[in-house]
PASERO-660200 format. One record per atom (N, C-alpha, C): residue number from 1; residue in three letters; x, y, z. Coordinates in nm, 3 decimals, always signed. Example, Ala and Ser with C-alpha at 12.3 -4.5 7.8 and 13.67 -1.06 7.14 Angstrom:
REM PASERO-660200
ZALUM_resi_resn_x_y_z
ZALUM_1_Ala_+1.319_-0.569_+0.780
ZALUM_1_Ala_+1.230_-0.450_+0.780
ZALUM_1_Ala_+1.320_-0.330_+0.780
ZALUM_2_Ser_+1.285_-0.225_+0.708
ZALUM_2_Ser_+1.367_-0.106_+0.714
ZALUM_2_Ser_+1.290_+0.003_+0.787
END
This chain:
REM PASERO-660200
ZALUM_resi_resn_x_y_z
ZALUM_1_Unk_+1.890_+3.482_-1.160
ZALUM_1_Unk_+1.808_+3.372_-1.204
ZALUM_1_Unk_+1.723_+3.325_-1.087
ZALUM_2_Unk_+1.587_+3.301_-1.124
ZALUM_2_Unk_+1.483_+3.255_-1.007
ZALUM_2_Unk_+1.513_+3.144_-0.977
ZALUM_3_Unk_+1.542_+3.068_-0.837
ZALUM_3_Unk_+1.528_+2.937_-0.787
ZALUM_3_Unk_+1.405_+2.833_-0.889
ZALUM_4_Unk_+1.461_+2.718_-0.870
ZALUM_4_Unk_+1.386_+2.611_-0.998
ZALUM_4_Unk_+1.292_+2.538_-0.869
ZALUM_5_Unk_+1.148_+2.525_-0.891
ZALUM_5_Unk_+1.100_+2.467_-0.813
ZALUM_5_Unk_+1.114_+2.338_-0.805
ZALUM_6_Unk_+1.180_+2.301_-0.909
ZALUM_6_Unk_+1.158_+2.115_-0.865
ZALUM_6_Unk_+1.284_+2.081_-0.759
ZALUM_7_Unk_+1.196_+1.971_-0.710
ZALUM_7_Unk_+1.323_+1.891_-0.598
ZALUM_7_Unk_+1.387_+1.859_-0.676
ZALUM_8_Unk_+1.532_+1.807_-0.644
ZALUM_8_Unk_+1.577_+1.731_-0.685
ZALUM_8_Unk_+1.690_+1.589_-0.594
ZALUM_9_Unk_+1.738_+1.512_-0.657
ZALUM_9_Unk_+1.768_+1.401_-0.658
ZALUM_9_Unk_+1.728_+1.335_-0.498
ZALUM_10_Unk_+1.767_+1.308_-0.372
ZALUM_10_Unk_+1.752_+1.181_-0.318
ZALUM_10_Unk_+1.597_+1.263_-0.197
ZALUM_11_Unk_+1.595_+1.405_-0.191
ZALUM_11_Unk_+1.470_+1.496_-0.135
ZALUM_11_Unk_+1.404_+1.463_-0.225
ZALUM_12_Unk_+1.370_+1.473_-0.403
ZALUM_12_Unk_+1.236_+1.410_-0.458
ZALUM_12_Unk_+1.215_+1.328_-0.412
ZALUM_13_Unk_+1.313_+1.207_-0.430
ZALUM_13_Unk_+1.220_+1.074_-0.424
ZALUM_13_Unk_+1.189_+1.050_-0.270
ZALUM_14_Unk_+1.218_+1.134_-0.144
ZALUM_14_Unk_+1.152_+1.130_-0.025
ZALUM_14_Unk_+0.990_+1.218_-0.030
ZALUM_15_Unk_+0.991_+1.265_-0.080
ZALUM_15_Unk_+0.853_+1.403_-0.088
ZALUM_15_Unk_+0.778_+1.271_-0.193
ZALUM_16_Unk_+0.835_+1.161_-0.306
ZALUM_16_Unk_+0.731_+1.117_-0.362
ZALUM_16_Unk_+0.613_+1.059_-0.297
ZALUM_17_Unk_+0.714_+0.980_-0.208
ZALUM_17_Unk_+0.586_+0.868_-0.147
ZALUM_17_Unk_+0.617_+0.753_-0.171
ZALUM_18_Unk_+0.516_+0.664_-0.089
ZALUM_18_Unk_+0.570_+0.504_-0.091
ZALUM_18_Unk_+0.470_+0.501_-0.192
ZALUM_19_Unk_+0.398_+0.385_-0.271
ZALUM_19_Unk_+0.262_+0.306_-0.274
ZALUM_19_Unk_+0.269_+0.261_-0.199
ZALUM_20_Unk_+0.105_+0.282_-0.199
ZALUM_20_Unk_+0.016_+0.253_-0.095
ZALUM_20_Unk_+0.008_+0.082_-0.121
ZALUM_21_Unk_+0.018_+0.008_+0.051
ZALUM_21_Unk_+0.072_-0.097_+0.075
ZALUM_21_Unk_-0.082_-0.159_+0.034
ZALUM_22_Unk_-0.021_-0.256_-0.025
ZALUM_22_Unk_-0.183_-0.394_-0.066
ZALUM_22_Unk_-0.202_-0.524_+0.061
ZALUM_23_Unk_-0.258_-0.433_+0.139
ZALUM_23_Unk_-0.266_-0.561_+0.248
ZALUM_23_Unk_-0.312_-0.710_+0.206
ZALUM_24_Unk_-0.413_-0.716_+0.131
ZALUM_24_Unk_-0.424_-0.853_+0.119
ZALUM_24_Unk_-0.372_-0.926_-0.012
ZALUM_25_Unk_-0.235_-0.858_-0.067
ZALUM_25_Unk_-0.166_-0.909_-0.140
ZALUM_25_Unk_-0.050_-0.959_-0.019
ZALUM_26_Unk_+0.003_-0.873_+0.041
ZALUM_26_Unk_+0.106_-0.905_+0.152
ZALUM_26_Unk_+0.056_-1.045_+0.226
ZALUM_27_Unk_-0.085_-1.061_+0.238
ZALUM_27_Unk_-0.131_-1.195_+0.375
ZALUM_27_Unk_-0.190_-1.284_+0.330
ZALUM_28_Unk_-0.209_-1.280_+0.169
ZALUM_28_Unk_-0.271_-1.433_+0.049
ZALUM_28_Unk_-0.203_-1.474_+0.091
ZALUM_29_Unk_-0.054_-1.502_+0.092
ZALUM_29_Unk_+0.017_-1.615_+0.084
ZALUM_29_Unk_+0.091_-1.675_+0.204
ZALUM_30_Unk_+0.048_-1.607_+0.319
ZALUM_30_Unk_+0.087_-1.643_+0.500
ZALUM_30_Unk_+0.063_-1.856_+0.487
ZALUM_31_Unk_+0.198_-1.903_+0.476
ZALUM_31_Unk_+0.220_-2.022_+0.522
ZALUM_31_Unk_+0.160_-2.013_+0.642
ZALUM_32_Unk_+0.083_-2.124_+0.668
ZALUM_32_Unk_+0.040_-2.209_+0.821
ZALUM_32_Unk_+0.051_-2.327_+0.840
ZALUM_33_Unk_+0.049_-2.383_+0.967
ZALUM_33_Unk_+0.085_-2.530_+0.981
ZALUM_33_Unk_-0.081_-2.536_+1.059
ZALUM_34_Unk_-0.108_-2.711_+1.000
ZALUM_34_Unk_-0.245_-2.751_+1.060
ZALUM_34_Unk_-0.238_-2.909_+1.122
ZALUM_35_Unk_-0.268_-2.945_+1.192
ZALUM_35_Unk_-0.256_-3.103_+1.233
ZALUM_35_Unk_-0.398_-3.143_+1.187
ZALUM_36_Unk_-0.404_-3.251_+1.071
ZALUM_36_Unk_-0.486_-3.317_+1.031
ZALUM_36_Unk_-0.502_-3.478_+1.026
ZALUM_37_Unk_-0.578_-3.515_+1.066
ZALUM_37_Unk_-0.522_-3.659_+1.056
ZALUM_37_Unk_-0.422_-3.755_+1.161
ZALUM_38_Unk_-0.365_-3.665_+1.248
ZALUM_38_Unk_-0.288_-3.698_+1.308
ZALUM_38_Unk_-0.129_-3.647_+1.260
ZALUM_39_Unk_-0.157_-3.604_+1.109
ZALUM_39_Unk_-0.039_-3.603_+1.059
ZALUM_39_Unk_-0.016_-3.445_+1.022
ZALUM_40_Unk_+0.078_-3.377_+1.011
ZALUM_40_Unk_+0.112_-3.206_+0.977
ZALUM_40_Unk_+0.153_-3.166_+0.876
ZALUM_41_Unk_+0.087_-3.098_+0.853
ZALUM_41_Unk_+0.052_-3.024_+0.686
ZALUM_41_Unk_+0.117_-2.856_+0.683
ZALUM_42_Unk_+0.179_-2.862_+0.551
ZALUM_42_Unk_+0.198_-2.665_+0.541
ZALUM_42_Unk_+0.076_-2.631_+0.451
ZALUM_43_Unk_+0.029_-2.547_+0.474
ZALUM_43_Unk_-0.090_-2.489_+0.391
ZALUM_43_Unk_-0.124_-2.373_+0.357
ZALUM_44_Unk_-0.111_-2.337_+0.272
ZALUM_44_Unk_-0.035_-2.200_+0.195
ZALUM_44_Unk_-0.191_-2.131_+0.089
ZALUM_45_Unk_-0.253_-2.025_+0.164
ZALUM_45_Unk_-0.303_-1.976_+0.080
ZALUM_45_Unk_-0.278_-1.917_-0.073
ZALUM_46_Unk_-0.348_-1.952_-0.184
ZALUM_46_Unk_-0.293_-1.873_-0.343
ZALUM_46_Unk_-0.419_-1.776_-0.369
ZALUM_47_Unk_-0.441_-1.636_-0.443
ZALUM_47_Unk_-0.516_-1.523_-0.388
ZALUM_47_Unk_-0.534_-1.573_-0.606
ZALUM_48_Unk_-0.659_-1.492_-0.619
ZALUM_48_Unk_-0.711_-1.518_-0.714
ZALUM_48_Unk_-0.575_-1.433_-0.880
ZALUM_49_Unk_-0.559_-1.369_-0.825
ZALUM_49_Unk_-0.409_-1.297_-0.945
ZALUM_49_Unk_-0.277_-1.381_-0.874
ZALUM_50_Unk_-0.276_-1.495_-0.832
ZALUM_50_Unk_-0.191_-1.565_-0.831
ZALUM_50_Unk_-0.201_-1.693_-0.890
ZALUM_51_Unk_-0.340_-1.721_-0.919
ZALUM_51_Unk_-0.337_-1.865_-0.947
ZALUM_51_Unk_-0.361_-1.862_-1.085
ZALUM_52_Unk_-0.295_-1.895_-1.122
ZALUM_52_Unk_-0.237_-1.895_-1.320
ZALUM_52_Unk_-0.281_-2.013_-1.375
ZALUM_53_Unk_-0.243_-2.140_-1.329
ZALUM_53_Unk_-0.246_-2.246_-1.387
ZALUM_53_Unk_-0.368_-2.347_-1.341
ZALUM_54_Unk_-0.453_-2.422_-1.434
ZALUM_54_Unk_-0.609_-2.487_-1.372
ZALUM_54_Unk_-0.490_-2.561_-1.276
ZALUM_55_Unk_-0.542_-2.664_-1.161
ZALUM_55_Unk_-0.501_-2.790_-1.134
ZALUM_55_Unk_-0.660_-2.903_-1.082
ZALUM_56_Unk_-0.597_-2.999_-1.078
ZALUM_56_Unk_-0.724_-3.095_-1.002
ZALUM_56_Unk_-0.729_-3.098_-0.850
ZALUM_57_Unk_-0.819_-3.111_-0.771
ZALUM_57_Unk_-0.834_-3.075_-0.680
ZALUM_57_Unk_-0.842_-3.219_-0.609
ZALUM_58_Unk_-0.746_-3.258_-0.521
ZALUM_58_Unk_-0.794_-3.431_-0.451
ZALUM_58_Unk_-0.890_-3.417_-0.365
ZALUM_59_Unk_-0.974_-3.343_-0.348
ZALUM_59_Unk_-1.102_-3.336_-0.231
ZALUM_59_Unk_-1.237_-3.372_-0.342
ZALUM_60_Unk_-1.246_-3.330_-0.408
ZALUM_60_Unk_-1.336_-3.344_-0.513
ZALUM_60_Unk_-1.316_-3.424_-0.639
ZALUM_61_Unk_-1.231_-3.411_-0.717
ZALUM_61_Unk_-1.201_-3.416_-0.849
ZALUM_61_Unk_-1.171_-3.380_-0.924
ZALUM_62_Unk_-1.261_-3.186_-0.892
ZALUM_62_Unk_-1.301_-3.124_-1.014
ZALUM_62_Unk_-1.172_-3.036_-1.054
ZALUM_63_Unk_-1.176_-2.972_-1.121
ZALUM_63_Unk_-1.115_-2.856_-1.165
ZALUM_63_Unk_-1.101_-2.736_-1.048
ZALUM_64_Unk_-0.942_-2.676_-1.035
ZALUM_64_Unk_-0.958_-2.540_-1.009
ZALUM_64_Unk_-0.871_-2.462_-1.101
ZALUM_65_Unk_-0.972_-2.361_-1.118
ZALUM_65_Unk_-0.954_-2.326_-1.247
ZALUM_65_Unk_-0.837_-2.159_-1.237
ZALUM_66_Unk_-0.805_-2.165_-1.367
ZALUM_66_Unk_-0.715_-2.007_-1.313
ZALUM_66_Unk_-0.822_-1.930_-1.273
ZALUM_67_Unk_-0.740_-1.806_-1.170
ZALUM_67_Unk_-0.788_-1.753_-1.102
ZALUM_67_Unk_-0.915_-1.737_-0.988
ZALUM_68_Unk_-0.947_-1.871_-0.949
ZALUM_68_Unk_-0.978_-1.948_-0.874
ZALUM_68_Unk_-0.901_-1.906_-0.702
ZALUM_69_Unk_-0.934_-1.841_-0.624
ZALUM_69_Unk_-0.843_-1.834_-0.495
ZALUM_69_Unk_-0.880_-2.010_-0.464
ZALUM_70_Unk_-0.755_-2.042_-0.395
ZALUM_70_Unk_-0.740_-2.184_-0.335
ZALUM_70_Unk_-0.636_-2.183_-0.261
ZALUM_71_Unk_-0.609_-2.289_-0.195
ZALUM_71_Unk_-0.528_-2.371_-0.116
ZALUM_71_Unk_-0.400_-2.427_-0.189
ZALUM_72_Unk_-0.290_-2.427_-0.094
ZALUM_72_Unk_-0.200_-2.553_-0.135
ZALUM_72_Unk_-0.160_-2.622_-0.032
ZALUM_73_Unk_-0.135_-2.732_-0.038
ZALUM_73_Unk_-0.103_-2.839_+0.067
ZALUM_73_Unk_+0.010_-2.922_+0.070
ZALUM_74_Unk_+0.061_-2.962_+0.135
ZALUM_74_Unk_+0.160_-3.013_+0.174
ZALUM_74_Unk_+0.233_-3.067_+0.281
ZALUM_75_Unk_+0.284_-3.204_+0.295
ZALUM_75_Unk_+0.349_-3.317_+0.452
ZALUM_75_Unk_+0.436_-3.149_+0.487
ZALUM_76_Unk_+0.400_-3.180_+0.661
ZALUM_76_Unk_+0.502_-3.100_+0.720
ZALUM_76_Unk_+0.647_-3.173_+0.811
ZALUM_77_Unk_+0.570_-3.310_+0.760
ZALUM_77_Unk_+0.630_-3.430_+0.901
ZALUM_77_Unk_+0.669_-3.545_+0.790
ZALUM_78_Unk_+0.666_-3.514_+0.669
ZALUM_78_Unk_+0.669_-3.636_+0.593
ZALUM_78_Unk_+0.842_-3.741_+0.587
ZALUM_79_Unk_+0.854_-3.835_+0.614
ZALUM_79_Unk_+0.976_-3.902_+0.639
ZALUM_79_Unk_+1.101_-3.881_+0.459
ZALUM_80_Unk_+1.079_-3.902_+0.423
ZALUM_80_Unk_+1.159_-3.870_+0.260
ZALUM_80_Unk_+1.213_-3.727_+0.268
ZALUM_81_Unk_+1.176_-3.611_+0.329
ZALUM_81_Unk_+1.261_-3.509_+0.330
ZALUM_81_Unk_+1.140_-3.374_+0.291
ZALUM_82_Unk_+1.204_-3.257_+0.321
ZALUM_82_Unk_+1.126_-3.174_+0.294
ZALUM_82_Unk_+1.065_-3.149_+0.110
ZALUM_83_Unk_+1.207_-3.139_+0.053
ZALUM_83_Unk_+1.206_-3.118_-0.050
ZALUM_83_Unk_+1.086_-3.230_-0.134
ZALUM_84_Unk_+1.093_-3.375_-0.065
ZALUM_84_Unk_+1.005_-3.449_-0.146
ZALUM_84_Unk_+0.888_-3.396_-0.082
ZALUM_85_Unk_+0.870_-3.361_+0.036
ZALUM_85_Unk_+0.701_-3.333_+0.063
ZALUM_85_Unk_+0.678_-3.210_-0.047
ZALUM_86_Unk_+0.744_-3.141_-0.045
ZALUM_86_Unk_+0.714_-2.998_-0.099
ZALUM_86_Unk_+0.656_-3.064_-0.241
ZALUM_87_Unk_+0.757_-3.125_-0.283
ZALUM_87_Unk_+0.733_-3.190_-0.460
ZALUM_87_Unk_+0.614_-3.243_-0.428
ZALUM_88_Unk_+0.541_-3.319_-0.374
ZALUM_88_Unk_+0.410_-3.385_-0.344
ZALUM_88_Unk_+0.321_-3.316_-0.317
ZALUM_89_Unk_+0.278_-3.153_-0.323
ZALUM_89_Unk_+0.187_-3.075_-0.279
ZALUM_89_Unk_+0.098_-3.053_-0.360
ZALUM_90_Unk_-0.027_-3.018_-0.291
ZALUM_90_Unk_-0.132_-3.035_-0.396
ZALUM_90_Unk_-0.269_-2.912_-0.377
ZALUM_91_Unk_-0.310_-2.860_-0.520
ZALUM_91_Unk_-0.356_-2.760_-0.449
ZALUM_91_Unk_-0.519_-2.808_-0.484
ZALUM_92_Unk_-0.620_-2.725_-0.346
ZALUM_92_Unk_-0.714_-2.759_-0.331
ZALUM_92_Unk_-0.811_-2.681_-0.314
ZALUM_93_Unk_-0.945_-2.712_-0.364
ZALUM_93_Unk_-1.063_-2.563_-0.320
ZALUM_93_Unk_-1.039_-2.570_-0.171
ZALUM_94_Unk_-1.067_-2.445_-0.130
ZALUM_94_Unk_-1.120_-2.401_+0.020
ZALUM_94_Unk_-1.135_-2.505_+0.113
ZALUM_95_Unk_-1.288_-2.465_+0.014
ZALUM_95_Unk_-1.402_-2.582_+0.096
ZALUM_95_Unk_-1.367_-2.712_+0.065
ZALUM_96_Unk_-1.291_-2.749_-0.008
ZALUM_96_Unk_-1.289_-2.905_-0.004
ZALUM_96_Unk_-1.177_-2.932_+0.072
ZALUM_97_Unk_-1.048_-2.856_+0.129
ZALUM_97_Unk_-0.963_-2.874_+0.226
ZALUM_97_Unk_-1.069_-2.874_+0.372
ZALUM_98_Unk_-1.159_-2.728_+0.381
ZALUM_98_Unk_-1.184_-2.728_+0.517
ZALUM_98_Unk_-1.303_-2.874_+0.516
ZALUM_99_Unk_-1.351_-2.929_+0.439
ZALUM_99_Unk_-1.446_-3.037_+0.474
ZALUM_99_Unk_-1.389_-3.173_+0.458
ZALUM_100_Unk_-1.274_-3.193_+0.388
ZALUM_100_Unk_-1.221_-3.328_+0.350
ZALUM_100_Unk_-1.095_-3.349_+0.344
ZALUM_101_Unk_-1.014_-3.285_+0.425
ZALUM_101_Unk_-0.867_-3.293_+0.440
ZALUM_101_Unk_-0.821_-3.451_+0.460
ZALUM_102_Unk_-0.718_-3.486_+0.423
ZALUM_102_Unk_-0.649_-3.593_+0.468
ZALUM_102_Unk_-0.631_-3.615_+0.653
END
């Protein structure tokens, strides 16, 4: 009987391959810390296939709408605890964080 060309079991799935890595799915969402105001903020990029839900934006007013890339914000220093800053976060256009931050 002729040898069977297929690999098999833990040599296939080494010969398959990884997927190919999505760099700027991996670095949308890189937490940073910013001092604004005097006061420290976490600020968390959201990439446009992440942002699902509209919200209001406190720099403006307006709408950001799904799939909208934006901001989220949040006390890094806030006295009540992390968990309440976190609950208090708010997400924001870009440009209306980089021009009108707290």
């Amino acid at each position: 009987m002729a040898p069977s060309n297929r690999a098999r079991g833990r040599a296939a799935k080494a010969r398959a391959g990884h997927p190919e890595l999505d760099v700027e799915r991996l670095t949308a969402g890189w937490k940073r810390t910013e001092i604004r105001g005097g006061r420290e903020w976490y600020v968390q990029p959201i990439s446009e296939q992440q942002a699902s839900k509209p919200y209001t934006c406190p720099g403006c007013g307006q709408e950001v709408a799904p799939g909208t890339a934006h901001l989220v914000a949040w006390r890094a220093d806030g006295v009540l605890g992390d968990a309440a800053d976190l609950a208090a976060r708010r997400h924001w256009h870009t440009h209306c964080w980089r021009i009108g931050a707290p």
